[in-house]
C-alpha positions in Angstrom: -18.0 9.7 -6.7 -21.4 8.7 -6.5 -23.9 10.6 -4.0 -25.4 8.4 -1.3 -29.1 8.7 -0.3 -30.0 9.2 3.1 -31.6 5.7 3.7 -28.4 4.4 2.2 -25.7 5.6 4.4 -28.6 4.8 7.0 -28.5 1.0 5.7 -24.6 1.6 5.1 -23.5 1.9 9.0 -26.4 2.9 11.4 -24.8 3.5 14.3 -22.0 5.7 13.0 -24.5 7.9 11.1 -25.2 11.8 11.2 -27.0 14.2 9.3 -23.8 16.6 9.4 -22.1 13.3 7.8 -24.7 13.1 4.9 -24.4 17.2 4.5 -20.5 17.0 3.7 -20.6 14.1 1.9 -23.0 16.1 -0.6 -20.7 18.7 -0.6 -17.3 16.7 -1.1 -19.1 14.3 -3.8 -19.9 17.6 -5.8 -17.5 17.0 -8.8 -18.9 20.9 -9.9 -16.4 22.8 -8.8 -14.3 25.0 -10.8 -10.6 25.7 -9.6 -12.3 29.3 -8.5 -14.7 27.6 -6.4 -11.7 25.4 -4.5 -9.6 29.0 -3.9 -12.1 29.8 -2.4 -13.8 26.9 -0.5 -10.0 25.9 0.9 -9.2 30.4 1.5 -12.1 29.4 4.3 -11.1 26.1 5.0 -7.9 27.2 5.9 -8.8 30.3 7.7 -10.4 28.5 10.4 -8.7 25.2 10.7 -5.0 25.6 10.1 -2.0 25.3 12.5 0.7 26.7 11.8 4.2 24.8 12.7 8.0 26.3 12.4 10.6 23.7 13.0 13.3 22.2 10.7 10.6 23.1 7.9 7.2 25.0 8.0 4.4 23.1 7.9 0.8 23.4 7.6 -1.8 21.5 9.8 -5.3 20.8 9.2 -7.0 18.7 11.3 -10.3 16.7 10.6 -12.9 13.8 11.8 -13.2 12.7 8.6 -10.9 11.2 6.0 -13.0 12.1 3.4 -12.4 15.9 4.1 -8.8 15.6 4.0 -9.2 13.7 0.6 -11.4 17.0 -0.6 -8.6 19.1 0.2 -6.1 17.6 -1.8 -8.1 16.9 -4.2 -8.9 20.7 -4.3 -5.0 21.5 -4.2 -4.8 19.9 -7.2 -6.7 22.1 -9.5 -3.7 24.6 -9.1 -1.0 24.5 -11.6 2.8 24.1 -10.9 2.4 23.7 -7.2 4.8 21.5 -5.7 3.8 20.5 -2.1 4.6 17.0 -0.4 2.3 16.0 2.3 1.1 13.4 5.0 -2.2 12.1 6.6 -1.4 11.8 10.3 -3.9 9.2 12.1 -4.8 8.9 15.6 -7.6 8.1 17.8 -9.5 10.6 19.8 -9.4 10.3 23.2 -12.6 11.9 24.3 -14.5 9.5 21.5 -13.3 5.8 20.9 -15.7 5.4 18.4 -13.8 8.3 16.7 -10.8 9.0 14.9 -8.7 12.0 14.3 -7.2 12.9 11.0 -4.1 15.4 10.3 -2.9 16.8 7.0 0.3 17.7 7.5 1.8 19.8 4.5 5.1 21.3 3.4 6.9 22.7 0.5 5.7 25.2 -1.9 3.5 27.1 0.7 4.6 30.2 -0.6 2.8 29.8 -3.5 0.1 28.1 -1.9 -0.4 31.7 0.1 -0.2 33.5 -3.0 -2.9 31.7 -4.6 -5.3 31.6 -1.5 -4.7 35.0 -0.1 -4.7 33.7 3.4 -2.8 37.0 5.0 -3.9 39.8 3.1 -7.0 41.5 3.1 -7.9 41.1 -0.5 -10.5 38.5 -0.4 -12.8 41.0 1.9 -13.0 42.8 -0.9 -15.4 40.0 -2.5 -17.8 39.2 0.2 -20.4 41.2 -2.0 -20.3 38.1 -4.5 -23.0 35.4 -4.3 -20.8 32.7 -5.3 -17.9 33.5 -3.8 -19.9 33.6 -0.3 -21.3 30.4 -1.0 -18.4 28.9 -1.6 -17.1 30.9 1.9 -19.7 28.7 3.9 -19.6 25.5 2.1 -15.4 25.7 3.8 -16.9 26.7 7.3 -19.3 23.6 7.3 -16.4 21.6 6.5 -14.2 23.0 8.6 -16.2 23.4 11.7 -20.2 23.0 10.6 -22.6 20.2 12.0 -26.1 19.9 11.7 -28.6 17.8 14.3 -30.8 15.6 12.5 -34.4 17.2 11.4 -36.1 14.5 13.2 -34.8 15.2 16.3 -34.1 19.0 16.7 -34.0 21.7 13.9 -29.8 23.4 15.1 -27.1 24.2 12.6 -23.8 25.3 14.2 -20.7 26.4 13.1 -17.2 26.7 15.5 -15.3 29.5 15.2 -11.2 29.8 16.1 -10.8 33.1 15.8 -12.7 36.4 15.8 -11.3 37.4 12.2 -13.1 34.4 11.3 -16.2 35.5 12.6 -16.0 38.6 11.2 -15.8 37.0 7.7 -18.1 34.2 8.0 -21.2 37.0 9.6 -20.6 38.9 6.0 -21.0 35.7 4.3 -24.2 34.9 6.2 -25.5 38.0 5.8 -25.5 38.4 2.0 -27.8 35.2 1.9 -29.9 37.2 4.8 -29.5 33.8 7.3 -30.1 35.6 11.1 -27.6 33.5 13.6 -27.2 33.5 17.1 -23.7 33.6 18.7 -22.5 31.4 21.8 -19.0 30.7 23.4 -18.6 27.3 24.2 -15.4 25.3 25.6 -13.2 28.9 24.6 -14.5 28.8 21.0 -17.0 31.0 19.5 -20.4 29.2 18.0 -22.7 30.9 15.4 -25.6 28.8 15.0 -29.8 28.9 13.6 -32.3 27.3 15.5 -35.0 28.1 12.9 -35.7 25.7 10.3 -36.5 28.3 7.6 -32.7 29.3 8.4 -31.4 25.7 8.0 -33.0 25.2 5.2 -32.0 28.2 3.7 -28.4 28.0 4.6 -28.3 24.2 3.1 -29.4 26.4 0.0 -26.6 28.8 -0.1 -24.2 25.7 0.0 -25.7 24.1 -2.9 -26.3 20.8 -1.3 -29.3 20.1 -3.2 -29.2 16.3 -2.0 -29.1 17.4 1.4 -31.5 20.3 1.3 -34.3 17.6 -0.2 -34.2 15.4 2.7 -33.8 18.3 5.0 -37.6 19.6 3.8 -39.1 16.3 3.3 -38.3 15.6 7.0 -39.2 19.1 8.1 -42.6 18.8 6.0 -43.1 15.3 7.5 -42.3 16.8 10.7 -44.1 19.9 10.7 -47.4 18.5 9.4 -47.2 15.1 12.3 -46.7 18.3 14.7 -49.6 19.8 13.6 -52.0 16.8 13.3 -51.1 16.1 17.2 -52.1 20.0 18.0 -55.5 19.4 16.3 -55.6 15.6 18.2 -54.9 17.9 21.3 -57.2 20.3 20.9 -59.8 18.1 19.7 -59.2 16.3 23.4 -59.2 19.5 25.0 -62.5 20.8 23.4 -64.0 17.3 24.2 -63.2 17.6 27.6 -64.5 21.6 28.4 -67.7 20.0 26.4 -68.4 17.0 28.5 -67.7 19.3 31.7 -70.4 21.9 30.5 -72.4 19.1 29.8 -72.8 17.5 33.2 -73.2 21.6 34.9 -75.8 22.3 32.2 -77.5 18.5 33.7 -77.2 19.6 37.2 -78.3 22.9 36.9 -81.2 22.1 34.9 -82.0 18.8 37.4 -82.1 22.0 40.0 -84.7 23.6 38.3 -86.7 21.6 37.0 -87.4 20.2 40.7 -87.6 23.5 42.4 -88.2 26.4 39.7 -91.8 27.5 39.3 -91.5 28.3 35.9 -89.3 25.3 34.3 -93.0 23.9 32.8 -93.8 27.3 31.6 -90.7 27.3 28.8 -91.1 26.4 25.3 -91.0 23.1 23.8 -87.9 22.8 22.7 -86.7 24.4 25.4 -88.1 22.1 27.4 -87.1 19.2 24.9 -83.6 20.6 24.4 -83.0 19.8 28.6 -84.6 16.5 28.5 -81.8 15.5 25.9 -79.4 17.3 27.9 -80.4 15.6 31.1 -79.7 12.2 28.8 -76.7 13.1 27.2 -74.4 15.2 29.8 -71.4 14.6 27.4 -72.8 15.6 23.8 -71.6 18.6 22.3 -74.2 21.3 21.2 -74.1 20.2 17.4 -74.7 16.3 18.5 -77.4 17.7 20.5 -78.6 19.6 17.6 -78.9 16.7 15.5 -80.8 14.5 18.3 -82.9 17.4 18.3 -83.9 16.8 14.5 -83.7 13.2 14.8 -86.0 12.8 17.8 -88.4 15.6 17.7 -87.7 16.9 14.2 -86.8 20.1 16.1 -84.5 22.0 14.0 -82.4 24.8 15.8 -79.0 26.3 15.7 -75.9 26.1 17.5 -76.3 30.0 19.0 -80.4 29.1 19.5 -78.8 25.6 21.9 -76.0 28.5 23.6 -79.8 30.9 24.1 -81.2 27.8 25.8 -78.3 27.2 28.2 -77.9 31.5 29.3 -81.4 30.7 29.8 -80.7 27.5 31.8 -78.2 29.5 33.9 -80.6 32.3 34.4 -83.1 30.5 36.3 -80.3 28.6 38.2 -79.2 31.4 39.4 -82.6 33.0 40.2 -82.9 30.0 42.6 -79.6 30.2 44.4 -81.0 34.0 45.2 -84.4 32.5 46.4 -82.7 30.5 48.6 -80.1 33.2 49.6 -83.0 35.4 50.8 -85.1 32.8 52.6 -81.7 32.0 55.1 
């Protein structure tokens, strides 16, 4: 099966769309795996998906949103020799979402075997949680079986639903021999492990191997983070503009002040004395557009620290006056 880009399954059906759609399509369009991978891949799968049923005959449930899953898992089935099961896709609508249907795999037969070959009930398969592909291959079955993934543009969260705490148990070993940190949360009587980092996301769509996914995943984040970054600079630009223009007009009104009532405004240096006269003009230039008025209209040259001399000196005098006055009333 061919792999989809993003824009296409975009183009494809826009409404339907979601990034946790275009992750497991990568994943169940990989045509890589060996029948190793799918024992273990369906071992998770199954671990946290299946119902059990015991009637006339035992059957095994699994339940998914999405036919194509169901298609994976059969497909995967197939890689193991001299199995004889018999199956059926159950369809139904789900009630909570119309725009949503609900798909069973019902199967029966040789599930005996099946066991044998998966290791479902035993405790053998912990033994190989040490293994970098085999845990890989543990967490591509949990994002199928109960992963999703919010699109980068809107919110960097990764989730995966648990059914039981033995699952958990399993699926914290696999995360932690690819180092991913997760936070745990119980939601609707099911356990949740999920990353809120993008680094983790990232990192996790990694470990799965969906490389497809994993590019758009950091060309989005990249687009993302650096838009994020050019509207911090945009606000601090604003916010440096504004603490300028405000020490601007003080610096005017202070030096108005003294210049009217302080004996010894006249007796300052030139460009001093220059340097407010611009000032007085230009209440909302910052010091380096006031140092370059300085050269242009004077030829004055002076330094951003000599300009920050001139206003502590601006500021001195002020407040020389205000104690005048203080000790006159």
């Amino acid at each position: 099966m061919q792999k989809s880009t993003l824009q296409e399954i975009i183009d494809k059906d826009l409404n339907k769309f979601t990034f946790s759609e275009f992750v497991k399509e990568d994943i169940y369009t990989n045509t890589d795996y060996s029948s190793t991978d799918y024992k273990v891949i369906l071992y998770s799968f199954f671990r946290n998906n299946l119902t059990i049923k015991i009637g006339q005959k035992l059957t095994w449930i699994l339940k998914s949103q999405n036919l194509q899953i169901i298609e994976f898992i059969l497909n995967g089935l197939e890689h193991f020799n001299n199995l004889n099961l018999e199956y059926e896709i159950i369809v139904e609508p789900d009630h909570l979402n119309k725009t949503r249907t609900n798909y069973s795999l019902a199967l029966w037969g040789d599930l005996d075997k099946l066991d044998e070959i998966l290791k479902l009930f035993d405790n053998e398969n912990d033994e190989n949680f040490h293994k970098d592909r085999y845990c890989s291959n543990f967490l591509i079955g949990a994002m199928l079986s109960g992963g999703s993934i919010a699109h980068p543009l809107e919110n960097y969260h990764l989730e995966i639903r648990c059914d039981s705490n033995n699952y958990i148990t399993l699926l914290t070993k696999a995360l932690s021999r690819y180092g991913l940190e997760y936070k745990i949360v119980y939601r609707n009587k099911k356990t949740i492990i999920y990353f809120k980092k993008s680094e983790t996301i990232s990192d996790f769509l990694k470990a799965i191997r969906t490389q497809n996914s994993l590019f758009e995943f950091e060309n989005i984040r990249i687009q993302r983070d650096f838009n994020n970054q050019q509207q911090r600079l945009n606000n601090l630009d604003i916010s440096n503009l504004s603490k300028s223009s405000k020490a601007g007009v003080l610096a005017k009104e202070m030096i108005l002040e003294i210049k009217k009532n302080h004996e010894d405004f006249s007796k300052q240096s030139d460009k001093f004395l220059k340097y407010c006269e611009l000032r007085i003009q230009n209440p909302d230039c910052s010091l380096n557009e006031l140092a370059y008025l300085l050269k242009q209209t004077f030829n004055i040259e002076i330094s951003k620290s000599g300009l920050n001399h001139f206003n502590s000196r601006i500021k001195q005098m002020y407040e020389e006056l205000i104690l005048k006055n203080e000790r006159k009333n």
